[in-house]
N, C-alpha and C positions, 0 to 999 in steps of 0.2 A: 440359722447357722450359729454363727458368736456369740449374739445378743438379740435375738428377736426377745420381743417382748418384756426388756426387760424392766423392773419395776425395784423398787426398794427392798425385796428379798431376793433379789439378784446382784444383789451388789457384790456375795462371796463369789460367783460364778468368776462376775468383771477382775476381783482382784485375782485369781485364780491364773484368768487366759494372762492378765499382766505379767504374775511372776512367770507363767510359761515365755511369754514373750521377752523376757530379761533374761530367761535360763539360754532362749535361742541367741540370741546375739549381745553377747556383752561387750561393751567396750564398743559400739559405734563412732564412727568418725563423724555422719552427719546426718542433722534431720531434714530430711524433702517432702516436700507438698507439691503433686502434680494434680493440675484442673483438670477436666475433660473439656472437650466444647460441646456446646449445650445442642448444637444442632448435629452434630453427630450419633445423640445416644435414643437408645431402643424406649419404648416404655415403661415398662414391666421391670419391679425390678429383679424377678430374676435373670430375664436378659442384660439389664442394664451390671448382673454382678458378670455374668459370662463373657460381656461384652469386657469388663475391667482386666478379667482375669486374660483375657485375649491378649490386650492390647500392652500389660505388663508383660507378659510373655517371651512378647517381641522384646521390649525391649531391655528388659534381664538378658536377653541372648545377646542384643545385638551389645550393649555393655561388655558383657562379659567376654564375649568376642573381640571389642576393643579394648579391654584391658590383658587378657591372657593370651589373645591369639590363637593360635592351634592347641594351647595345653588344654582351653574351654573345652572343644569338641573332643579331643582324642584322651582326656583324661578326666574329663570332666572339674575341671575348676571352676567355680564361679565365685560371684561379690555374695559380701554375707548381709542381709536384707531382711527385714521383716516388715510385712504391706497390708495395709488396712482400708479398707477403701469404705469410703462416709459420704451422707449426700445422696441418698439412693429416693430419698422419698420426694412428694409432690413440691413444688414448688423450690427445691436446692436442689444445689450445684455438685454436681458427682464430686471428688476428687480421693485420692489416693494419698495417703498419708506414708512415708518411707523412714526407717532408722538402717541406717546403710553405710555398710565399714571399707573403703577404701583396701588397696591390696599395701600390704608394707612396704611392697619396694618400690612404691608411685608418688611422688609430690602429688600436694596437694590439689596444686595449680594444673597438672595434668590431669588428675582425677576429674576434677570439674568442669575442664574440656569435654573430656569423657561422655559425663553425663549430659551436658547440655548438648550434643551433638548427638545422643544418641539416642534422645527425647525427642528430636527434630526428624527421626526416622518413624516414628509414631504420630500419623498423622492426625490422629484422635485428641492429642495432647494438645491443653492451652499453654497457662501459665504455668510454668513451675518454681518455686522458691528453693535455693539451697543452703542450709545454714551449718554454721558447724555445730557440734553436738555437744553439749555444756553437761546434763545430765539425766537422769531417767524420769524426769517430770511429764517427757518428752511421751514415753511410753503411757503415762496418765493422760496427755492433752489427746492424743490420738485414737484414746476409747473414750472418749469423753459423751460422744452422741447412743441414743439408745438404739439407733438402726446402723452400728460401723458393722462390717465382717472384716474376721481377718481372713486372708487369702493364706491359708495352711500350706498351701503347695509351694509359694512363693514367700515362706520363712525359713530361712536357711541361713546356717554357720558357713560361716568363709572357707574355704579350702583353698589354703596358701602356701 
C-alpha cells in the first residue's frame, strides 16, 4: 500500500503521501498514538491492517457520534483525522499513529474526554497517548517506519 518496500529511491514517493497528508488536514489540534494489545491481533499482516482499519472504524464512529450527535449520522459530520498505522511486522507492536482536529466549538478538556472514553469502547485498544499538536514534524515522525500504511479511507477534513 503506502510504503512497501520502500528503500532510498522511495524516499520522493514518502515526501509525496506527506504533503498529501498536510494538504488533508491542516491545522490539527492533536497528535495520538493508540497501541493495539498484542494478544488481541491476527498474524498476517494483511489481516493484522484489516483488523486496524476495523477497529478505527468503530471508533471514528463512536467519536464522532460523541462529539456531533445526530448531525454525525443524518448529515454526515465527522472529526478531521488522518491514520497511519505502524508495527505491522514480526516482533513490534501494532499501533496507529493519529493527527486529529477537534470540532471548534468543543474545549479542549471536553474533546479529550471524548476521545479517551471512546478508545475505551474499543476493546482492541491499549495504551493511547494524547498530545497537543505543535507542528507538522508530527506528520514526518508518523511515516517514519518503512512498513507504516496510511488508512486512505480514514483521512479526512473535518466537516464543521
Amino acid at each position: 500500500m503506502a510504503s512497501e518496500g520502500r528503500g532510498p529511491m522511495n524516499l520522493v514517493a514518502v515526501g509525496a503521501i506527506r504533503s498529501k497528508l498536510n494538504e488533508i488536514l491542516s491545522n490539527p489540534s492533536h497528535a495520538v498514538t493508540i497501541t493495539f494489545r498484542s494478544e488481541k491481533l491476527p498474524n498476517s499482516k494483511e489481516e493484522k491492517l484489516l483488523f486496524a482499519s476495523s477497529a478505527f472504524s468503530w471508533f471514528l464512529h463512536v467519536l464522532s457520534d460523541r462529539c456531533f450527535g445526530k448531525a454525525h449520522r443524518k448529515d454526515g459530520r465527522h472529526i478531521g483525522v488522518i491514520t497511519i498505522v505502524e508495527g505491522m511486522g514480526r516482533n513490534k507492536r501494532m499501533h496507529l499513529h493519529l493527527a486529529i482536529r477537534s470540532p471548534g466549538e468543543m474545549t479542549e478538556t471536553l474533546f479529550l474526554k471524548k476521545i479517551n472514553s471512546s478508545t475505551r469502547k474499543v476493546h482492541s485498544f491499549g495504551n493511547i497517548v494524547v498530545k497537543p499538536w505543535i507542528d507538522n514534524g508530527w506528520t514526518d515522525y508518523i511515516t517514519k517506519e518503512k512498513d507504516f500504511e496510511v488508512l486512505w479511507e480514514y483521512c479526512l477534513s473535518s466537516t464543521q
